[in-house]
C-alpha positions as a Markdown table, in Angstrom:
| # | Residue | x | y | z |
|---|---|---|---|---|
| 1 | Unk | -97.7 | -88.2 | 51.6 |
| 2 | Unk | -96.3 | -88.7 | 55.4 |
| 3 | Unk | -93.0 | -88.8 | 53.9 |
| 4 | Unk | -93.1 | -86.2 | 51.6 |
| 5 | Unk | -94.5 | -83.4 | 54.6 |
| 6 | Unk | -91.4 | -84.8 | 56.5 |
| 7 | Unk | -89.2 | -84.4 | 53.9 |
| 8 | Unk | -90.4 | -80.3 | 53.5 |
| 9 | Unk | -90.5 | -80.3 | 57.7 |
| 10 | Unk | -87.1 | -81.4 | 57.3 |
| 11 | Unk | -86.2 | -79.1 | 54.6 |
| 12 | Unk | -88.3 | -76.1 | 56.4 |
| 13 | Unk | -86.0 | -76.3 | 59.6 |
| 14 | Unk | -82.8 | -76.7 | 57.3 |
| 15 | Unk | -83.4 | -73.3 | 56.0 |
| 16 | Unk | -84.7 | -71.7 | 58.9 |
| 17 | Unk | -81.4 | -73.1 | 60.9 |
| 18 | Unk | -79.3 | -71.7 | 57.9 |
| 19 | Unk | -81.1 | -68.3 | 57.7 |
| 20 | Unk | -80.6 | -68.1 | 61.5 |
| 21 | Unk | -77.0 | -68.4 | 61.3 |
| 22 | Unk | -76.2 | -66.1 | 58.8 |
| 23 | Unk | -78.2 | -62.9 | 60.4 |
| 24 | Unk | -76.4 | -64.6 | 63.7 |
| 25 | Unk | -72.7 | -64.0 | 61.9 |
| 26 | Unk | -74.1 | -60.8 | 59.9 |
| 27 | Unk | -74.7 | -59.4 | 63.2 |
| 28 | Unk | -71.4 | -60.4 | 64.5 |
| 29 | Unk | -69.2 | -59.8 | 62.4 |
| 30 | Unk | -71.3 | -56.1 | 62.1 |
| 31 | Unk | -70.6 | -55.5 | 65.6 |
| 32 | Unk | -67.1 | -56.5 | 66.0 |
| 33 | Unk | -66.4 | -54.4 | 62.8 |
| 34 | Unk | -67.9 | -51.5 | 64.3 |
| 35 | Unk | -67.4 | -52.3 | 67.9 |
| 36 | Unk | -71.3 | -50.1 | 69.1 |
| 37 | Unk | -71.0 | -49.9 | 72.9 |
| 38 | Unk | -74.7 | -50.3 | 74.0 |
| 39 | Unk | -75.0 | -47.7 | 77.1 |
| 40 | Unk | -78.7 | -46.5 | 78.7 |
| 41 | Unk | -78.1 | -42.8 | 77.5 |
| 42 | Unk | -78.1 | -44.2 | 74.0 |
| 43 | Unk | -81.1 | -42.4 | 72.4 |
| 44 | Unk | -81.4 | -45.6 | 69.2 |
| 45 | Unk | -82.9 | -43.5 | 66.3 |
| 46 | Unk | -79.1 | -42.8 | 66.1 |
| 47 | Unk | -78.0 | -46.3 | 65.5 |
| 48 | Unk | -80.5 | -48.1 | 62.8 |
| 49 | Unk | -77.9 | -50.7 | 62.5 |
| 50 | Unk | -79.6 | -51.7 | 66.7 |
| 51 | Unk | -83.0 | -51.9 | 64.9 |
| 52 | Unk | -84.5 | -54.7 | 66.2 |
| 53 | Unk | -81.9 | -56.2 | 68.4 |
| 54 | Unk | -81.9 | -53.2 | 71.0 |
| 55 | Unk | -85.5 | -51.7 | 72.4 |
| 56 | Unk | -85.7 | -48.3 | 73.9 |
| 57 | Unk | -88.0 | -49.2 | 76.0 |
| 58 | Unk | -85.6 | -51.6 | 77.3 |
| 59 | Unk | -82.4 | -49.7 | 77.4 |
| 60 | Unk | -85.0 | -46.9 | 79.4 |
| 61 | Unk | -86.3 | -49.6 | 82.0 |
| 62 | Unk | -82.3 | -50.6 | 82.9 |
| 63 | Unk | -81.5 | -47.1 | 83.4 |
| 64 | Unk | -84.4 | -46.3 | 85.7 |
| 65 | Unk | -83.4 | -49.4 | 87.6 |
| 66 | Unk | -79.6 | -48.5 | 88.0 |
| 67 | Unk | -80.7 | -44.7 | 88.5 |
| 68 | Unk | -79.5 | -43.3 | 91.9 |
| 69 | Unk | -80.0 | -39.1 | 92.5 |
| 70 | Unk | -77.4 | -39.7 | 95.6 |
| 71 | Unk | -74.3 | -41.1 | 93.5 |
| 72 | Unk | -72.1 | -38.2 | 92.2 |
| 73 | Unk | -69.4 | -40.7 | 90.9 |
| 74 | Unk | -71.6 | -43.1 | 88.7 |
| 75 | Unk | -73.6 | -40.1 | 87.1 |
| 76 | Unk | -71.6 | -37.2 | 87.5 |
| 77 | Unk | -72.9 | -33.7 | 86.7 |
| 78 | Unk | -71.9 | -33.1 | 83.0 |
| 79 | Unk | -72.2 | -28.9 | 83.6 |
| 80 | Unk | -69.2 | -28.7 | 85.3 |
| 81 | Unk | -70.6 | -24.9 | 86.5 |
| 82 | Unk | -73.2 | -27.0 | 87.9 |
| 83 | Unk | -71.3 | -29.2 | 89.8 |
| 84 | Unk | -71.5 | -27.8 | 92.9 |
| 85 | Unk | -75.1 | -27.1 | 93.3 |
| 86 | Unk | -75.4 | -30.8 | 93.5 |
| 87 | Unk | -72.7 | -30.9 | 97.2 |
| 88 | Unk | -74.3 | -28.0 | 98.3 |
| 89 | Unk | -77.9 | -29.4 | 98.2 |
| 90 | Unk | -76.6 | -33.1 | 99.6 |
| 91 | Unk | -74.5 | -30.9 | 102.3 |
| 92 | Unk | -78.3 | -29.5 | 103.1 |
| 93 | Unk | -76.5 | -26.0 | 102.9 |
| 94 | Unk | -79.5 | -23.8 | 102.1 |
| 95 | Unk | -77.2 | -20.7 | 102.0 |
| 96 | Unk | -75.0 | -21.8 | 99.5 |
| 97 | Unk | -77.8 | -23.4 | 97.5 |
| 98 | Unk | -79.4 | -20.0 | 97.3 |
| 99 | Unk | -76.2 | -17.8 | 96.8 |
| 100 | Unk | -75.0 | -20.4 | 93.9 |
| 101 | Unk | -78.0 | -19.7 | 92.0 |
| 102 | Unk | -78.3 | -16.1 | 92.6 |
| 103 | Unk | -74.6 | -15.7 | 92.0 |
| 104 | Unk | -75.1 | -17.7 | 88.4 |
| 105 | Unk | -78.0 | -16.2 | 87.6 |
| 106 | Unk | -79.3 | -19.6 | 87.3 |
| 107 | Unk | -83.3 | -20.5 | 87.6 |
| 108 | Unk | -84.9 | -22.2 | 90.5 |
| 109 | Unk | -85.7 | -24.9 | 88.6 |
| 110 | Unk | -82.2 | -25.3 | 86.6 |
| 111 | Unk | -81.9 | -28.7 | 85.1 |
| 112 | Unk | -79.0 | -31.2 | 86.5 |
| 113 | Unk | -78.2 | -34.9 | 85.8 |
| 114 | Unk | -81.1 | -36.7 | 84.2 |
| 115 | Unk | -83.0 | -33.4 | 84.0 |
| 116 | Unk | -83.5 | -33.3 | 88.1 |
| 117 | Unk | -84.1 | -30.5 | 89.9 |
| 118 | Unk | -82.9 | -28.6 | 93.1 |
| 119 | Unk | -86.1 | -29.7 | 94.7 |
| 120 | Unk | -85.7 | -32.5 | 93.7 |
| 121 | Unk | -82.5 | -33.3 | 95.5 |
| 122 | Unk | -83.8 | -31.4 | 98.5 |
| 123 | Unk | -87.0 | -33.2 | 98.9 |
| 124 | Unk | -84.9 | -36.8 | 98.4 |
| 125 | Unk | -82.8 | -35.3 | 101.3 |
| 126 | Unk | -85.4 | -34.4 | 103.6 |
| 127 | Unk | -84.1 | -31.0 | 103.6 |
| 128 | Unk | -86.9 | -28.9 | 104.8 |
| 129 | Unk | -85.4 | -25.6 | 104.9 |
| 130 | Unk | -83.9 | -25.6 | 101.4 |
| 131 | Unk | -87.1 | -26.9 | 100.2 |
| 132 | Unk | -89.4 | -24.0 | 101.5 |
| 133 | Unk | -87.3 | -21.6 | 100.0 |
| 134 | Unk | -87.3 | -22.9 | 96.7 |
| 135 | Unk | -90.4 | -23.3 | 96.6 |
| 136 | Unk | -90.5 | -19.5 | 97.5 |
| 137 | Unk | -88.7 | -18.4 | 94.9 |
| 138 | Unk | -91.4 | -20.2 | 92.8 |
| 139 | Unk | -90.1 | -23.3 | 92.5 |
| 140 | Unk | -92.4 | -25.9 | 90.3 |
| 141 | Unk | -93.1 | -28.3 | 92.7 |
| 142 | Unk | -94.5 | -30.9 | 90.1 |
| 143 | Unk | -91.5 | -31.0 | 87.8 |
| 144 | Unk | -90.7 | -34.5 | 85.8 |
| 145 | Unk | -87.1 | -35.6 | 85.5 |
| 146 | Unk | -85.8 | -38.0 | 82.7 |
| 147 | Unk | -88.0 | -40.8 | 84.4 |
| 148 | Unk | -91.1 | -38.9 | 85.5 |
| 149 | Unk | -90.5 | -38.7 | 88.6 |
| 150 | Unk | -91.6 | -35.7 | 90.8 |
| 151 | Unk | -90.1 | -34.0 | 93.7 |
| 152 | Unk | -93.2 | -35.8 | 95.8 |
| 153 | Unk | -91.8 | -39.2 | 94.2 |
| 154 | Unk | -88.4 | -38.5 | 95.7 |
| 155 | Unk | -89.7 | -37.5 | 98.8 |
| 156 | Unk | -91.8 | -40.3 | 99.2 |
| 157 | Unk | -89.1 | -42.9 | 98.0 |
| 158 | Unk | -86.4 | -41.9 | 100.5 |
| 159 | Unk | -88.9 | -42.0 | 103.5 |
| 160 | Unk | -88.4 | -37.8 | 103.7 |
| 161 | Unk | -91.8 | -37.0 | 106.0 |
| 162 | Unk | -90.9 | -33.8 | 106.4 |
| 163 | Unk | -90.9 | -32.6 | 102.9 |
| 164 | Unk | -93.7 | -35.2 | 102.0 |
| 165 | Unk | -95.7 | -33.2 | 104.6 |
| 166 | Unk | -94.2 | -29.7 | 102.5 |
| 167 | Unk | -95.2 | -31.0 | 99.2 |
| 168 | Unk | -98.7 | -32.1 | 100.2 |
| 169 | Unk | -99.4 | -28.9 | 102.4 |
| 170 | Unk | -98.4 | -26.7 | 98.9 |
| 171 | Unk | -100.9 | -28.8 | 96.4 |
| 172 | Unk | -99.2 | -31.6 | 95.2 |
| 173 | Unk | -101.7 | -34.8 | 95.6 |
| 174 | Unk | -100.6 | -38.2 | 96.1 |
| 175 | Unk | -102.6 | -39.2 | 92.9 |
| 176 | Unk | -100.0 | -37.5 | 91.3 |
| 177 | Unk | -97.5 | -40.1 | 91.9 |
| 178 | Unk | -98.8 | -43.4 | 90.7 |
| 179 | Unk | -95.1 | -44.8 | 90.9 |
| 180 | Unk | -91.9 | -44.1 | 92.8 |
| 181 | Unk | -88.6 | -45.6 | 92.7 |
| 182 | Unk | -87.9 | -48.6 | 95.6 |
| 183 | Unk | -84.7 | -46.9 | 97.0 |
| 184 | Unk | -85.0 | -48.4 | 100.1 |
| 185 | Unk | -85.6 | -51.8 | 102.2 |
| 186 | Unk | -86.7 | -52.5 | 105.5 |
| 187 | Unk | -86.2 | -56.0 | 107.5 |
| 188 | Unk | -88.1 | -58.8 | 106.5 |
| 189 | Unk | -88.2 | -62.6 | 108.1 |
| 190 | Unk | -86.5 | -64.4 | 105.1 |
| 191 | Unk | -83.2 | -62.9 | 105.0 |
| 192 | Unk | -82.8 | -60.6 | 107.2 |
| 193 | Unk | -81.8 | -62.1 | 110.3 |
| 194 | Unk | -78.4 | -61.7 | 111.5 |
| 195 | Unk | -79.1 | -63.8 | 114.8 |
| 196 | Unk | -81.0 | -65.0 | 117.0 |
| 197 | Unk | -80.1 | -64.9 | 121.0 |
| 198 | Unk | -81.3 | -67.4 | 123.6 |
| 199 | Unk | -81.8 | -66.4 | 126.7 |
| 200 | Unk | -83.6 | -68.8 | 128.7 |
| 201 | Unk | -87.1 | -68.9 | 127.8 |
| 202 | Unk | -86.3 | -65.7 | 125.8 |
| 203 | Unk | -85.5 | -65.1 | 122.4 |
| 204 | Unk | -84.0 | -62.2 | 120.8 |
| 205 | Unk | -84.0 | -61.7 | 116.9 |
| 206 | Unk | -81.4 | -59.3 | 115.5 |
| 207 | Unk | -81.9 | -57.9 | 112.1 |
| 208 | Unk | -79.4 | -56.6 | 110.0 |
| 209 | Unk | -81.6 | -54.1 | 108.3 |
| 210 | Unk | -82.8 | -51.3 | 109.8 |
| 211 | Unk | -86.2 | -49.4 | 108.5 |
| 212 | Unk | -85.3 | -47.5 | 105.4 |
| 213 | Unk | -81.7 | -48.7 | 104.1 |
| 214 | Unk | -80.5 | -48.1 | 101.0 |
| 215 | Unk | -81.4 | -51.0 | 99.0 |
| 216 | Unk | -78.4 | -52.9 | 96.7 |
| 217 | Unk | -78.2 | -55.9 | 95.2 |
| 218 | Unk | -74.9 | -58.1 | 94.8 |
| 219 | Unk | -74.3 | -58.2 | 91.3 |
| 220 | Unk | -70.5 | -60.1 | 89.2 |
| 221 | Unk | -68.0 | -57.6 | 87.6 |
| 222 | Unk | -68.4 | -59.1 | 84.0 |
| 223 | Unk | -64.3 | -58.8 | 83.2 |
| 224 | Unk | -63.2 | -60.3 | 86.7 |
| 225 | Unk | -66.3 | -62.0 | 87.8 |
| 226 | Unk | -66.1 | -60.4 | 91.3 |
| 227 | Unk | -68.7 | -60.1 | 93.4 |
| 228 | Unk | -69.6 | -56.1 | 93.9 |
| 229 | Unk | -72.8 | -54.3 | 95.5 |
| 230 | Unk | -74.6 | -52.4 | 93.2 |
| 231 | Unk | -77.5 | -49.9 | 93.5 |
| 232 | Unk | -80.9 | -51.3 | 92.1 |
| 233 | Unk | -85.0 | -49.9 | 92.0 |
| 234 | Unk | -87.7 | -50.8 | 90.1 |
| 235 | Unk | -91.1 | -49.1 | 89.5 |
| 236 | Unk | -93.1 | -49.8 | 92.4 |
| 237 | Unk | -96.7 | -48.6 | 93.1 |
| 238 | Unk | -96.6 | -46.0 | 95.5 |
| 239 | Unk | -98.3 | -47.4 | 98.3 |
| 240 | Unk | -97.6 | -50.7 | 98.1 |
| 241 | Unk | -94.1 | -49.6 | 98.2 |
| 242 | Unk | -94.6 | -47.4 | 102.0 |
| 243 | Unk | -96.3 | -50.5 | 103.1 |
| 244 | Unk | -93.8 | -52.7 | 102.1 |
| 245 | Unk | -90.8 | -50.9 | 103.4 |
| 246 | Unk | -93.3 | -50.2 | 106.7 |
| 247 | Unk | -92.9 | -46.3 | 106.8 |
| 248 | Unk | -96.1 | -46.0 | 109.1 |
| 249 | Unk | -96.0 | -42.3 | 109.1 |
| 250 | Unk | -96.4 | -41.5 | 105.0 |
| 251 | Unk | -99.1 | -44.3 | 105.0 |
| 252 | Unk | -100.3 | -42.2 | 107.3 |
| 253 | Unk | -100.7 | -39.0 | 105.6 |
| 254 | Unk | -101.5 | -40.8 | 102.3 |
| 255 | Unk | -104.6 | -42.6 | 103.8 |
| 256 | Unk | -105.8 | -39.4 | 105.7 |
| 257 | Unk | -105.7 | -37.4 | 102.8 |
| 258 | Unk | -108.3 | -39.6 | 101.1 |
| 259 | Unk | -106.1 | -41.4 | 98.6 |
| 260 | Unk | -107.8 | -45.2 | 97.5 |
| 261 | Unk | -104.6 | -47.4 | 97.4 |
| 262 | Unk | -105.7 | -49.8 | 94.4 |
| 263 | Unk | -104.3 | -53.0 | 96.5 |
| 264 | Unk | -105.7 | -56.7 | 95.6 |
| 265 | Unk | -106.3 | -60.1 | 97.3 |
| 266 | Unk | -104.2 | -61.8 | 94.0 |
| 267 | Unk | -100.3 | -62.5 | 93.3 |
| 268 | Unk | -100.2 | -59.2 | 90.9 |
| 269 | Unk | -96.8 | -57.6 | 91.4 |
| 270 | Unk | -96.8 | -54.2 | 93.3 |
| 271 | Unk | -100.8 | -55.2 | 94.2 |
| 272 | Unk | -101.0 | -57.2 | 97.3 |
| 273 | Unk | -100.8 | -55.0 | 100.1 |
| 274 | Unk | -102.0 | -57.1 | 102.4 |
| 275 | Unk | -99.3 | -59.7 | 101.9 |
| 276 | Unk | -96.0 | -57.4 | 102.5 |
| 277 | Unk | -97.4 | -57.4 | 106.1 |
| 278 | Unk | -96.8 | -61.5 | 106.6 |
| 279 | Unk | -93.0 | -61.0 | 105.5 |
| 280 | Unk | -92.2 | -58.4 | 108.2 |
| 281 | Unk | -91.4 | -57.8 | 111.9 |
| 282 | Unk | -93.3 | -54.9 | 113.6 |
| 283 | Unk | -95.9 | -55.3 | 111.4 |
| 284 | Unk | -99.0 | -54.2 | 113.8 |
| 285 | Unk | -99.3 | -50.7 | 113.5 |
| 286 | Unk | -99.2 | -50.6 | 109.7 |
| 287 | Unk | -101.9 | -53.5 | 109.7 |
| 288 | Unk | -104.0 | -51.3 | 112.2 |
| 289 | Unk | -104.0 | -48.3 | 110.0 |
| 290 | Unk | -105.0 | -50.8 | 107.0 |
| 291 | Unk | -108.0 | -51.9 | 109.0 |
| 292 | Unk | -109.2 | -48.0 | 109.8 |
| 293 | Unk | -108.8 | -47.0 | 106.8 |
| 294 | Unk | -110.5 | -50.2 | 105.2 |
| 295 | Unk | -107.9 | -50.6 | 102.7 |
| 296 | Unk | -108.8 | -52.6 | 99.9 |
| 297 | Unk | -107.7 | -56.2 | 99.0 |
| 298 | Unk | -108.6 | -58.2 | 102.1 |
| 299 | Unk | -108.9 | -61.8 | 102.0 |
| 300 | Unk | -112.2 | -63.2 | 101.9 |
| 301 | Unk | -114.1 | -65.7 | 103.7 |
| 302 | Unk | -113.7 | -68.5 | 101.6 |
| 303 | Unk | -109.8 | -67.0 | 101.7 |
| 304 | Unk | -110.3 | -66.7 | 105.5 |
| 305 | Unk | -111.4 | -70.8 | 105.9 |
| 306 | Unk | -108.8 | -71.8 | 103.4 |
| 307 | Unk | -105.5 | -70.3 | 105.4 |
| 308 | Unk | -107.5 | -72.1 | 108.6 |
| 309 | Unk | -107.9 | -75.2 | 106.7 |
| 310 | Unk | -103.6 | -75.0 | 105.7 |
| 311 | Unk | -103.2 | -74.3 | 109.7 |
| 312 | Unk | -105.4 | -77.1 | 111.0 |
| 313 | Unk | -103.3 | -79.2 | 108.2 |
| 314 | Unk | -99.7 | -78.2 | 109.7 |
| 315 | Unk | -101.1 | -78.3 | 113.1 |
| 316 | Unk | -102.2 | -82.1 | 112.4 |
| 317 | Unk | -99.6 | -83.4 | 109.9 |
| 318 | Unk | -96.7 | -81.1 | 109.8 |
| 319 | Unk | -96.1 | -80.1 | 113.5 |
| 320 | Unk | -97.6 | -82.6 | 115.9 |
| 321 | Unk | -95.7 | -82.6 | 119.6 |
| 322 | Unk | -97.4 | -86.4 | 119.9 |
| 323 | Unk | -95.1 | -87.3 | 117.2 |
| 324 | Unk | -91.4 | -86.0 | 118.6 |
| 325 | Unk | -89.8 | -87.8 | 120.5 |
| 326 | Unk | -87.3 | -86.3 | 123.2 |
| 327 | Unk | -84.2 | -85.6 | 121.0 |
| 328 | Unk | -86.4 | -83.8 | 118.4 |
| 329 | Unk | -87.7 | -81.2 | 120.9 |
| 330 | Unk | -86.0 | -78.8 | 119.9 |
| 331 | Unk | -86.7 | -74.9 | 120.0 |
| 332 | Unk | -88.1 | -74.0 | 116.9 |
| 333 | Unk | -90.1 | -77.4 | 116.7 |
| 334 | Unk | -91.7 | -76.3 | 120.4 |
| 335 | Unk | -92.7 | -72.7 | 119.5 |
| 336 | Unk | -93.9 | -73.7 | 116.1 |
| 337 | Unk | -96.2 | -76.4 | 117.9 |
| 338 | Unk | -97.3 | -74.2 | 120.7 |
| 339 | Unk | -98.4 | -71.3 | 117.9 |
| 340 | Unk | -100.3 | -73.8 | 116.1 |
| 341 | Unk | -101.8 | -75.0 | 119.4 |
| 342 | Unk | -102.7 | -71.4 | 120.3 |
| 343 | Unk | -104.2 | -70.9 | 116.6 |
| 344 | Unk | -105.8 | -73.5 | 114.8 |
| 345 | Unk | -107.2 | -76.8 | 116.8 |
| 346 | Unk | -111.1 | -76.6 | 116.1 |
| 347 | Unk | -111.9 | -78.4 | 112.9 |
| 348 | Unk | -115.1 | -76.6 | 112.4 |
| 349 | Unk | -113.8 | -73.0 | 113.0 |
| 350 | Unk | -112.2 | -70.5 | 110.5 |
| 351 | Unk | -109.9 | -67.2 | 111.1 |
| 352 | Unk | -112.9 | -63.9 | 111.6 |
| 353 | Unk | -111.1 | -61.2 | 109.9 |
| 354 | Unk | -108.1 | -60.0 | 108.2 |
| 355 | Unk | -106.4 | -59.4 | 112.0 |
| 356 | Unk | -106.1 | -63.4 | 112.4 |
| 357 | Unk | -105.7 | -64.0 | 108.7 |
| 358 | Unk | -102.7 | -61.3 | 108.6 |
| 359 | Unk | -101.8 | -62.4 | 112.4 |
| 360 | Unk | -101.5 | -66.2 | 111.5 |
| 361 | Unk | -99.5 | -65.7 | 107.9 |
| 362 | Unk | -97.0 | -63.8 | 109.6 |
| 363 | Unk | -96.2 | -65.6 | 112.5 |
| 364 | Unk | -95.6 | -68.7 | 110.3 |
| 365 | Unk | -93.1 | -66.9 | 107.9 |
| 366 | Unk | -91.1 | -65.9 | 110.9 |
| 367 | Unk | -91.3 | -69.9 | 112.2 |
| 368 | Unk | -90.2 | -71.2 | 109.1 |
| 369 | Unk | -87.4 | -68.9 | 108.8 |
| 370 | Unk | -86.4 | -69.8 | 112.6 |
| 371 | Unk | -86.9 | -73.2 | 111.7 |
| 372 | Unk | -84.4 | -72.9 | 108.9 |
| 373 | Unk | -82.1 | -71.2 | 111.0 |
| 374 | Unk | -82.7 | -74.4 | 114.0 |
| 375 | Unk | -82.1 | -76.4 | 111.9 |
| 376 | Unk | -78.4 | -75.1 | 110.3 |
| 377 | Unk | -77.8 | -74.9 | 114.1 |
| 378 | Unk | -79.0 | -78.7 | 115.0 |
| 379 | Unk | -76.4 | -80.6 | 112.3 |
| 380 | Unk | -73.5 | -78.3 | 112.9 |
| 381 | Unk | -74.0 | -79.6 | 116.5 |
| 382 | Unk | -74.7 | -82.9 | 115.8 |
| 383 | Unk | -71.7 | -82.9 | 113.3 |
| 384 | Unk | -69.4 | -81.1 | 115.4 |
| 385 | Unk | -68.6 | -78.6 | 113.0 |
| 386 | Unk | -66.8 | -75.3 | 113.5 |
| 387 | Unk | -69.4 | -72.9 | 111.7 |
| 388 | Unk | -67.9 | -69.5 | 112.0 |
| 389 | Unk | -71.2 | -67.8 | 110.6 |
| 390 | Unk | -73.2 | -69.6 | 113.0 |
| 391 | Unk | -76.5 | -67.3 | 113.8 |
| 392 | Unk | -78.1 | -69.0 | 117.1 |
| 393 | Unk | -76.0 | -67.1 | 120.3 |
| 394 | Unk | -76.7 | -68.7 | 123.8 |
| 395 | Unk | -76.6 | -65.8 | 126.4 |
| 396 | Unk | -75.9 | -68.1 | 129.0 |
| 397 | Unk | -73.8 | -71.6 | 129.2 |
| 398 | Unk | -77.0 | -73.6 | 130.5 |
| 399 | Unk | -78.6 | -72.5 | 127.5 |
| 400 | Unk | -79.3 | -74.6 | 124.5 |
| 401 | Unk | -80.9 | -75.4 | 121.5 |
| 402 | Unk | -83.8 | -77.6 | 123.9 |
| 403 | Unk | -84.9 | -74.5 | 125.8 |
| 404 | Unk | -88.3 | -73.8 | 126.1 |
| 405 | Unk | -89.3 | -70.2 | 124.4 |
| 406 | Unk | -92.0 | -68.3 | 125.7 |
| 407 | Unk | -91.4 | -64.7 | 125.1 |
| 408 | Unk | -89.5 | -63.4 | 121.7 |
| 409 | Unk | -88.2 | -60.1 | 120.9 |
| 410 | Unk | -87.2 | -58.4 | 117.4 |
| 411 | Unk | -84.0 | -55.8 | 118.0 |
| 412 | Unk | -83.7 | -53.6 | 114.5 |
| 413 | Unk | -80.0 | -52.7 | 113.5 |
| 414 | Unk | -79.6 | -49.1 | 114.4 |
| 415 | Unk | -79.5 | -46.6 | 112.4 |
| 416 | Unk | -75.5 | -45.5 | 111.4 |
């Protein structure tokens, strides 16, 4: 019997390898015989012969992703009468917005690329003039484009608080807008920083983000293989997203217009509020407003005693000044030690709140990431080594990587 069922395992997988192959050549052979160039405007109840092998859903997801309102060359206007409604209403020229339409006898709420609207583009812009007056001229101010999104959803996901402000004081309700499209990033701790800057016991930490750029991701040309930046969002919750990106003043008006954010103490993507603020410099106010407003998704106690517990572990173990000797005392070893010191040295205590909890998480991202950084800077000295991307800058030529730190400072990239 045993070698019988092997036998027909054995036969089983022979025909499932063989049926495999021949769909795998059917399909080949189909597709370089008919050479179907898969695209996301391909609407696939045209194209049976995709059945199967190419999801909608799929197709739809991608071209949300690579969707940007603000690039005329990637998706130009196929209306070539429309064509320049879209400059006029990037230029922020409410005259010629208003003219063009009057002059066409076109509708305030004509339809452009991806089924956008004038608002639309005006509200992403932060144009507030423009915006008023469509809305005058009657304007629908909850209009859906190809991929539901709303005028409030391209206010919100360029960080335009004027014409959030607009939109909210005409109706529109941030319930609304469950999701909006993560257009933009904002410094974080873990790769972020362009340098860091000793100055005595001072140290400086330059980002090269500011709050709000426009978010791409580094992507390989697939015929030459060359690196190229390309625009990318997902679908992100809408106020985990403002949290995330730390635009303090549309939390603002979302929380103070009585909207519940839906944010949990748990790894669900898009759901942990909380946890955006440990990644990030300048992180206080938006924690502060948190607290007022009693957002949900705090930790715990038992979550309170258990970071406490991983402090008291690093502050015993991990980082313990007894244990370095005098070569080893370097900066980042020396703040990390003297935070720990500061944080966690009673075995029977616990953080109180979500302040020390918050406090405590953050402060140990951004010594790791110094320690990382240190640490590239400790072997190119020890091995001599020209490093022309080097990050750590001594200010002066007494300075080195032994100096004692007691004060540091974040310095955001400005703004172009």
């Amino acid at each position: 019997k045993g070698t019988s069922l092997k036998t027909f395992k054995e036969l089983a997988l022979t025909m499932l390898a063989a049926t495999v192959l021949v769909l795998g050549y059917n399909f080949y052979t189909s597709l370089n015989t008919t050479k179907i160039s898969v695209h996301t405007d391909m609407n696939l109840s045209n194209h049976p012969e995709l059945k199967g092998i190419v999801f909608q859903e799929e197709l739809d997801r991608i071209g949300f992703e690579s969707w940007d309102i603000d690039e005329f060359e990637k998706y130009p206007e196929k209306n070539q009468t429309l064509k320049p409604l879209r400059q006029y209403l990037k230029d922020k020229d409410t005259n010629k917005v208003l003219n063009f339409l009057k002059d066409n006898n076109l509708s305030v709420d004509v339809r452009l690329q991806y089924n956008t609207t004038p608002l639309m583009y005006s509200s992403f812009y932060n144009d507030l003039n423009t915006s008023k007056e469509l809305i005058k001229l009657g304007a629908n101010i909850r209009a859906k484009d190809r991929y539901s999104l709303a005028p409030l959803a391209y206010a919100i996901s360029h960080n335009s608080i004027d014409v959030v402000k607009l939109l909210i004081d005409n109706g529109v309700k941030f319930e609304e807008v469950p999701r909006v499209q993560g257009y933009l990033i904002s410094p974080e701790y873990k790769g972020s920083i362009g340098s860091i800057i000793i100055d005595k016991d001072t140290l400086t930490i330059n980002y090269d983000l500011y709050i709000g750029e426009k978010y791409y991701s580094t992507r390989n040309n697939s015929e030459t293989g060359e690196p190229f930046k390309d625009y990318w969002s997902g679908k992100v919750n809408l106020f985990y997203y403002v949290v995330r990106r730390n635009f303090i003043e549309i939390a603002k008006l979302i929380l103070e217009s009585g909207y519940k954010p839906d944010c949990k103490f748990d790894n669900t993507l898009g759901k942990n509020c909380f946890k955006e603020l440990t990644k990030m410099p300048n992180y206080e106010p938006m924690l502060e407003l948190m607290l007022e407003h009693n957002v949900s998704g705090q930790p715990n106690e038992e979550e309170l005693k258990k970071a406490y517990d991983h402090c008291l572990f690093l502050h015993e173990h991990g980082w313990n000044e007894k244990e370095l000797n005098k070569d080893e005392k370097l900066f980042f070893d020396d703040l990390h030690i003297k935070f720990l010191n500061k944080t966690c040295s009673d075995r029977n205590s616990t953080f109180k709140n979500t302040k020390e909890y918050i406090k405590f998480k953050n402060q140990n991202t951004l010594m790791i990431e110094l320690t990382n950084i240190g640490a590239d800077e400790f072997e190119r000295n020890l091995s001599k080594k020209i490093n022309k991307n080097k990050k750590v800058i001594y200010k002066n030529q007494t300075d080195t990587i032994y100096n004692k730190i007691n004060h540091i400072e974040h310095k955001l990239k400005n703004k172009e």
